[in-house]
N, C-alpha and C positions, 0 to 999 in steps of 0.2 A: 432538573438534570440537563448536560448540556452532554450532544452528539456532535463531538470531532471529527470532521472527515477532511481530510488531504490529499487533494487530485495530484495527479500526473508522477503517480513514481515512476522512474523510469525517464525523465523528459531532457535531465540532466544528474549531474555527481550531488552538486549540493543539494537539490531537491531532494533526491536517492537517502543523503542524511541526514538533512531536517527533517523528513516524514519517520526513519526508522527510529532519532531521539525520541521524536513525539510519542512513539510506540510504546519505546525502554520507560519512558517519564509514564505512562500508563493517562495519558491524556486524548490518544486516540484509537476511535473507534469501528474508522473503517477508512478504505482507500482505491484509490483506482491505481491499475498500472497497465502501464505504454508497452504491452509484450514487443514489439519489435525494433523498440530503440537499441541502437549503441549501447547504452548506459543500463540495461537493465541485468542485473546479476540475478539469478535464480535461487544463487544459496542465499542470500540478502530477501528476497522476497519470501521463501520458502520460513526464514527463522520470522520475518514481519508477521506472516500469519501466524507464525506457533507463540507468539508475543503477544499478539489480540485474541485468538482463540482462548488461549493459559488465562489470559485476563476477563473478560466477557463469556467464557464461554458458549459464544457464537450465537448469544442471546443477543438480537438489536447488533450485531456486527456485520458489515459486509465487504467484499472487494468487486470491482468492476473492471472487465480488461477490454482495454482498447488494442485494435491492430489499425495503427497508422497506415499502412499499405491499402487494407480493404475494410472499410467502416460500417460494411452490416456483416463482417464474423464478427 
């Protein structure tokens, strides 16, 4: 069994849709995101999780949120 994880949503646009593809293709199974970039949309984040939860059922699934500004929130 293999566990997908794809850093930095959030970091740019094309990252933002190669990570939510990977999601819809049901290939991945967890991610981190860059809460305070430019580029981060909520509704876009909000449906990535409801797209890995639906899938895995938040067995072995996870997210990680970075704040680029201060790095120990």
């Amino acid at each position: 069994m293999y566990i997908i994880n794809a850093d930095d949503f959030g970091i740019s646009p094309e990252n933002n849709s190669a990570i939510l593809k990977a999601a819809q293709f049901g290939i991945l199974k967890s991610t981190s995101v860059m809460v305070n970039t430019p580029f981060v949309d909520y509704e876009i984040v909000n449906e990535l999780f409801k797209i890995i939860f639906r899938r895995f059922g938040g067995e072995g699934s996870s997210f990680e949120f970075h704040n680029l500004m201060n790095p120990m929130l």
